[in-house]
C-alpha positions as CSV (number, residue, x, y, z in Angstrom):
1,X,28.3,-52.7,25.4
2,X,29.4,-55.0,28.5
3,X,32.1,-52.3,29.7
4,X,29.5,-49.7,30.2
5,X,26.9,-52.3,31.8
6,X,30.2,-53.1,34.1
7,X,30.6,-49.5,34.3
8,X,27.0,-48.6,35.3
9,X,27.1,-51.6,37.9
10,X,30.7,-50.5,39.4
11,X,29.4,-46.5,39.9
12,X,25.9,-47.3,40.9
13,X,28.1,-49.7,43.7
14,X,30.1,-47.1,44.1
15,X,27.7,-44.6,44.8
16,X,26.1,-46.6,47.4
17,X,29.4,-47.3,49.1
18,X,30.0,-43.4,49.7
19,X,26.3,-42.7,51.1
20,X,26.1,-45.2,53.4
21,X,29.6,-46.8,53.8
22,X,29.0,-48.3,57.5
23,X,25.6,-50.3,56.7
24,X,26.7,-51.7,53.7
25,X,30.5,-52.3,55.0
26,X,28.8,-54.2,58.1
27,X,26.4,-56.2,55.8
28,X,29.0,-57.6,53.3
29,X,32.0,-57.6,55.8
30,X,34.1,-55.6,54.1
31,X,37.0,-53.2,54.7
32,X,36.3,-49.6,54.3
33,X,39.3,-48.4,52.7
34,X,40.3,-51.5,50.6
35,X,36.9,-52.0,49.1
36,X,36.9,-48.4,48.1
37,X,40.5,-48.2,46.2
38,X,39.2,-52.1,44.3
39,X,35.8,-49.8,43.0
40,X,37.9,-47.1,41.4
41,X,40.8,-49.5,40.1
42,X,37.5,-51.5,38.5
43,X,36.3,-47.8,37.3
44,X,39.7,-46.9,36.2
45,X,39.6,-50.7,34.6
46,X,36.2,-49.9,32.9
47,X,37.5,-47.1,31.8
48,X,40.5,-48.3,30.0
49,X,38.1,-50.9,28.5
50,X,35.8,-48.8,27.3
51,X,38.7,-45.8,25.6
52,X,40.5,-49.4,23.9
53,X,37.7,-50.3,22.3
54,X,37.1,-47.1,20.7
55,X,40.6,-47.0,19.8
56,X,40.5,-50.7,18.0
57,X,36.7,-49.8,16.6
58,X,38.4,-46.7,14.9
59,X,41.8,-48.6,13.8
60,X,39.5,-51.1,12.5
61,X,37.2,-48.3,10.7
62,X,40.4,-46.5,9.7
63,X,41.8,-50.0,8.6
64,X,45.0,-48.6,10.5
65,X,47.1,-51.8,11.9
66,X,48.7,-49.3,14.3
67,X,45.6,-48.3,15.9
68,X,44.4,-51.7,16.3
69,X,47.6,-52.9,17.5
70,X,47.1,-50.2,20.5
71,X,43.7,-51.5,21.3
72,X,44.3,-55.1,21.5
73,X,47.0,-54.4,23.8
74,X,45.1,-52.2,26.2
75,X,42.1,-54.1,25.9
76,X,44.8,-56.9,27.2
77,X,46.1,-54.6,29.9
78,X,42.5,-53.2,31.0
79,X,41.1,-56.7,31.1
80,X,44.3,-58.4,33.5
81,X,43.7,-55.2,35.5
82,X,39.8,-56.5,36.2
83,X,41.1,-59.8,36.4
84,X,43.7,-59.0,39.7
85,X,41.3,-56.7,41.4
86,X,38.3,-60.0,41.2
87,X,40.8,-62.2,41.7
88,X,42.2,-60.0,45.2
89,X,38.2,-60.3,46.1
90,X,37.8,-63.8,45.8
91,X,41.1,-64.5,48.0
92,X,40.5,-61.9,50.3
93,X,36.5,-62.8,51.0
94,X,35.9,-66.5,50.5
């Protein structure tokens, strides 16, 4: 449920960054290229998040330790993916 609110929030910022990329780039200071590749690694991110927990939902339905193995450990790779691409944001704008 929170990776496809963070999903909804990344495309709908997303969105707004490819219709009108000067006015918001000039509003928020931001670099045009750089902020662009951060949204889709977070899509890409939100992405992961949202396939892992499907995976570990149906190794957990399945009662398959396998499966769950595989979605703790991309849940765990999705989630330090979201982490470095915040983390570049708050170095790079504060």
């Amino acid at each position: 449920m929170l990776a496809a609110m963070f999903g909804v929030i990344c495309v709908a910022l997303y969105s707004e960054i490819r219709r009108s990329p000067k006015t918001l780039m000039a509003k928020f200071k931001l670099h045009p290229e750089k902020t662009e590749e951060d949204f889709r690694l977070m899509m890409y991110s939100n992405a992961g998040l949202t396939l892992f927990m499907s995976v570990l939902a149906l190794g957990n339905a399945l009662n398959a330790e396998n499966l769950v193995s595989m979605g703790y450990i991309g849940l765990v790779l999705s989630a330090l993916l979201v982490v470095d691409v915040v983390g570049s944001w708050v170095f790079r704008y504060t």
